[in-house]
N, CA, C and O atoms as a printed pandas DataFrame, in Angstrom:
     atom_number atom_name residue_name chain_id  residue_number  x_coord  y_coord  z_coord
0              1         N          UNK        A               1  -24.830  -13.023  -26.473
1              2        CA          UNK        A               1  -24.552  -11.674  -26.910
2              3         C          UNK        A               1  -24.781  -10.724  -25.743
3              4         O          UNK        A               1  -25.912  -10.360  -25.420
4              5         N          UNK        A               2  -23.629  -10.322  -25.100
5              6        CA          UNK        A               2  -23.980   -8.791  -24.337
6              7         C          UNK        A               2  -24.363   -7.436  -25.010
7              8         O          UNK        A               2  -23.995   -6.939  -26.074
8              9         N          UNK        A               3  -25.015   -7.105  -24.277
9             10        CA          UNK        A               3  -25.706   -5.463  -24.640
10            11         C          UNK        A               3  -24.799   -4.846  -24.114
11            12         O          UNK        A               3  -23.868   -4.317  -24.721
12            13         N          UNK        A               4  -24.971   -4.848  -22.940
13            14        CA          UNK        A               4  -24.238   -3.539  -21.925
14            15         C          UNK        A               4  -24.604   -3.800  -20.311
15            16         O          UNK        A               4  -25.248   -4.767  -19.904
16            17         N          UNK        A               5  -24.060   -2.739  -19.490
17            18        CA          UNK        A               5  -23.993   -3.813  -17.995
18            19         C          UNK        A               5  -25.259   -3.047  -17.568
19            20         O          UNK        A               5  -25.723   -1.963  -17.923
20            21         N          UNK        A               6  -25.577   -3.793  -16.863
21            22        CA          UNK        A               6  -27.087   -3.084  -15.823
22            23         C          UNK        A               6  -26.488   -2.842  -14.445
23            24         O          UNK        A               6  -25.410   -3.384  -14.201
24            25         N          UNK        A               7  -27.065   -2.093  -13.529
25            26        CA          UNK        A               7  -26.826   -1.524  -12.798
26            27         C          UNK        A               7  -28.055   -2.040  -11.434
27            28         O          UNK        A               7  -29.229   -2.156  -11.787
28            29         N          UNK        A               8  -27.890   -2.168  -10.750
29            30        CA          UNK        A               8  -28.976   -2.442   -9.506
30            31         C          UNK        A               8  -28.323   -2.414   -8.081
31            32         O          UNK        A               8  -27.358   -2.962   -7.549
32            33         N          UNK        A               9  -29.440   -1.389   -7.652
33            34        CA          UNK        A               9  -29.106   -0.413   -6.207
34            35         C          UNK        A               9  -29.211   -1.718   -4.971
35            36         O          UNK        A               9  -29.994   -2.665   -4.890
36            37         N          UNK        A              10  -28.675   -1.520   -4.558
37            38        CA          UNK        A              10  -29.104   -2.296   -3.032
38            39         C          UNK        A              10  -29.095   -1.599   -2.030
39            40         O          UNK        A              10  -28.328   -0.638   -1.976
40            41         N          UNK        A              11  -30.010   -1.931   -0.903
41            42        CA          UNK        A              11  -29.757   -0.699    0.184
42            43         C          UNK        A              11  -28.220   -1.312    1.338
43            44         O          UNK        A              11  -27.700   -2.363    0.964
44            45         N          UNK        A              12  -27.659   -0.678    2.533
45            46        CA          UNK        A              12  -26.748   -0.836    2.671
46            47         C          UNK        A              12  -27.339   -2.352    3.438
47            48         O          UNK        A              12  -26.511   -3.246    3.269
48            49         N          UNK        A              13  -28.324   -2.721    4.069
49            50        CA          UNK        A              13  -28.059   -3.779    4.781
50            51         C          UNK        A              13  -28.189   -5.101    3.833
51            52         O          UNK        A              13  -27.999   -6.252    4.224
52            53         N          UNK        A              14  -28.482   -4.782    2.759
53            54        CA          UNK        A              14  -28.214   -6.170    1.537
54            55         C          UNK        A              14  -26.636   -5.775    1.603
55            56         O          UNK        A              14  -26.001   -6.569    2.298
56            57         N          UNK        A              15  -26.110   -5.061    1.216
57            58        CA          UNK        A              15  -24.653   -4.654    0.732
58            59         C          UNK        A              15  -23.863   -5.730    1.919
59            60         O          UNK        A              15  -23.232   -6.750    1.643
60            61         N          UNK        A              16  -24.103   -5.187    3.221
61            62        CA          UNK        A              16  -23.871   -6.117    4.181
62            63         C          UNK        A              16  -23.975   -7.344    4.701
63            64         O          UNK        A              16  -23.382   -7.823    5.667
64            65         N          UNK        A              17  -24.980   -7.941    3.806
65            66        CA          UNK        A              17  -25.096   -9.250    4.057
66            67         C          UNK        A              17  -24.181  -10.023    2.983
67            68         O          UNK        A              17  -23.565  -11.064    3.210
68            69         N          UNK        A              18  -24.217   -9.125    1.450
69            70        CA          UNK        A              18  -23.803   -9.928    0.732
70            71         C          UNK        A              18  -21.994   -9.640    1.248
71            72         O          UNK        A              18  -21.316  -10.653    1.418
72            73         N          UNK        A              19  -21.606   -8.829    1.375
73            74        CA          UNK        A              19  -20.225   -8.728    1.961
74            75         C          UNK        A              19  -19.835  -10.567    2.728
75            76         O          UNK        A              19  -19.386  -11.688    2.487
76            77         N          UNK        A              20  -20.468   -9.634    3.798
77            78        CA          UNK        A              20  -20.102  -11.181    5.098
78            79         C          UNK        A              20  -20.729  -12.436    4.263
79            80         O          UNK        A              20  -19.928  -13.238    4.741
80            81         N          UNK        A              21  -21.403  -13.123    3.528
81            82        CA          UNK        A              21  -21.126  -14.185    2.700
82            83         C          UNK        A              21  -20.401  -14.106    1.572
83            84         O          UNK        A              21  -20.223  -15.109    0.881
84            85         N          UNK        A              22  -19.938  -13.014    1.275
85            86        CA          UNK        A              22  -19.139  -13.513    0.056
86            87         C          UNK        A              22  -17.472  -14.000    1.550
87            88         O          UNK        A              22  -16.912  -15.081    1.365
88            89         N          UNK        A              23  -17.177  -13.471    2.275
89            90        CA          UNK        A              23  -16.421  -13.649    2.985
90            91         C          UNK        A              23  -16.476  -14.674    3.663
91            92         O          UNK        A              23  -15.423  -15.310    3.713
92            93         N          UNK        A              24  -17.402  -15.105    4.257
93            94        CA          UNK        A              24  -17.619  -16.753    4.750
94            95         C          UNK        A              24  -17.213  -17.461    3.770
95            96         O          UNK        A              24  -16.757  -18.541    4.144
96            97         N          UNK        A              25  -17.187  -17.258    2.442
97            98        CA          UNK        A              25  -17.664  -18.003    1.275
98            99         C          UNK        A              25  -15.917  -18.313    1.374
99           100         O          UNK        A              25  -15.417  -19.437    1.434
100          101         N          UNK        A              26  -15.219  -17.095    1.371
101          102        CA          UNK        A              26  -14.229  -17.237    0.939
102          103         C          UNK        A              26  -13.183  -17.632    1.660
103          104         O          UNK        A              26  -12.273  -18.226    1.082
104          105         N          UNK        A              27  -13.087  -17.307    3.471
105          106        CA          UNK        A              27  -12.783  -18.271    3.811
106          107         C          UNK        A              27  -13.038  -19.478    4.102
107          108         O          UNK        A              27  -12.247  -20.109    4.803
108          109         N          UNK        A              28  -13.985  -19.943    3.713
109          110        CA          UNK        A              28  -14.054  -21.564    3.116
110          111         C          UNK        A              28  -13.490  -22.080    2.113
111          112         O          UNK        A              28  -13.653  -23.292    1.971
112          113         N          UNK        A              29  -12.923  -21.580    1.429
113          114        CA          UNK        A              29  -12.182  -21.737   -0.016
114          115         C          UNK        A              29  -11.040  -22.005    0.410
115          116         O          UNK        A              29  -10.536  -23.122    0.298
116          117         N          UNK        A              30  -10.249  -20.606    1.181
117          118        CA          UNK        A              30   -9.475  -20.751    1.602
118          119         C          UNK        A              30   -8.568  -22.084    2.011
119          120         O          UNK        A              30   -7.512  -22.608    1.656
120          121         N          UNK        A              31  -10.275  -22.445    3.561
121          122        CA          UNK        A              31   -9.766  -23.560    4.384
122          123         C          UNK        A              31   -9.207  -24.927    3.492
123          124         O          UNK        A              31   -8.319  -25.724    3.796
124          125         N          UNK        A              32  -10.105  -24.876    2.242
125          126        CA          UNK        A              32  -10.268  -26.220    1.392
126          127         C          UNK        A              32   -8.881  -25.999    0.541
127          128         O          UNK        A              32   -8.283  -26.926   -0.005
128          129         N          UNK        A              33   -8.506  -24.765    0.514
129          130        CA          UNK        A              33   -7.025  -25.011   -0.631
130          131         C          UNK        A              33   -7.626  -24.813   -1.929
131          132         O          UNK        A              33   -7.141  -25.452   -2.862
132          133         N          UNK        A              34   -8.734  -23.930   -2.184
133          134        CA          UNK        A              34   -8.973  -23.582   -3.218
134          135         C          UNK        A              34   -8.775  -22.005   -3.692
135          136         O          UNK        A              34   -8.861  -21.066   -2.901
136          137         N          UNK        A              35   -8.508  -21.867   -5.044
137          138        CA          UNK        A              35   -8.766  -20.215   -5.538
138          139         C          UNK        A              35  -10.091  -19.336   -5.133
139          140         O          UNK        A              35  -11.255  -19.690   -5.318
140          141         N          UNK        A              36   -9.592  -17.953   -4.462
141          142        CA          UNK        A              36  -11.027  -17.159   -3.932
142          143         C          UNK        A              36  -10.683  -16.363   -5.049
143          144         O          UNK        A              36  -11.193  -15.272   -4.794
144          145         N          UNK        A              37  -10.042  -16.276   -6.273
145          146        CA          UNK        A              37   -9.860  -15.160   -7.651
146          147         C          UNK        A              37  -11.064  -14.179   -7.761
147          148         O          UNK        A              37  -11.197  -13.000   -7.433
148          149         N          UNK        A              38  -12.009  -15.217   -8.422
149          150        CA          UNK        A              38  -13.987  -15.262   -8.263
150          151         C          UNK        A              38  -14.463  -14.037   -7.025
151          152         O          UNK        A              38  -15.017  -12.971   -7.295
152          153         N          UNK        A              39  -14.115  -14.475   -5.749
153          154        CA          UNK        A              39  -15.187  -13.867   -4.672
154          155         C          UNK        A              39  -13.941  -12.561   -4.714
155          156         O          UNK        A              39  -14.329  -11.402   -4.861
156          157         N          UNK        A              40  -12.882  -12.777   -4.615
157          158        CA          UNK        A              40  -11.889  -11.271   -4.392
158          159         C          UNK        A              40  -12.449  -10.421   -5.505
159          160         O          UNK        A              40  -12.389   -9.192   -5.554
160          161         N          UNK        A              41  -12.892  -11.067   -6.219
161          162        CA          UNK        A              41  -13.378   -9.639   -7.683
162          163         C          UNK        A              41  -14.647   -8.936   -7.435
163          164         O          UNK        A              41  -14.963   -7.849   -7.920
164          165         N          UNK        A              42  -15.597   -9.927   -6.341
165          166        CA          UNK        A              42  -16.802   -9.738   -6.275
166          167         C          UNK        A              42  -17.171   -9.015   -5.210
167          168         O          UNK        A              42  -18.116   -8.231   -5.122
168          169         N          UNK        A              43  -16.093   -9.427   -4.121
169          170        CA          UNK        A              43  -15.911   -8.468   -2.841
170          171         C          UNK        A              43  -15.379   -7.093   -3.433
171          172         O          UNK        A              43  -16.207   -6.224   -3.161
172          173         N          UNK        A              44  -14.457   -6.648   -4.039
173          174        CA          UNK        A              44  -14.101   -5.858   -4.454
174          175         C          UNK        A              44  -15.217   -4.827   -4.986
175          176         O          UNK        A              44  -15.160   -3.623   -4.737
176          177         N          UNK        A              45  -16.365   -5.502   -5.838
177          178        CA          UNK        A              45  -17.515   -4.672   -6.268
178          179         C          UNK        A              45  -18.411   -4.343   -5.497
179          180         O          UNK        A              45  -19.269   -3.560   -5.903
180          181         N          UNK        A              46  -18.448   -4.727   -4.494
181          182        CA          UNK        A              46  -19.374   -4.311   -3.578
182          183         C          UNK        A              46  -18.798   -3.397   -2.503
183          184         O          UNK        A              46  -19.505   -2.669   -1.806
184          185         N          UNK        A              47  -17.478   -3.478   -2.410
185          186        CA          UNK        A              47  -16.896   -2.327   -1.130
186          187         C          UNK        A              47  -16.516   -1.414   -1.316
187          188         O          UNK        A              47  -16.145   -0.699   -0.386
């Protein structure tokens, strides 16, 4: 059962780390011939 969404601040150099691994992440996906659907939605929330 969801309530409702929560919210949590990060300062910018988390923001930045999680960026550049969700991007490593994803071109690794890439390389393998897999769907990045997942990390493009997730990159998207963070930039």
């Amino acid at each position: 059962m969801r309530i409702g969404k929560i919210k949590i601040g990060f300062t910018d150099d988390e923001i930045r780390i999680i960026v550049k691994s969700l991007v490593e992440l994803r071109n690794e996906l890439i390389r393998e011939g897999r769907y990045t659907d997942a990390v493009d939605e997730l990159l998207l929330k963070f930039m």
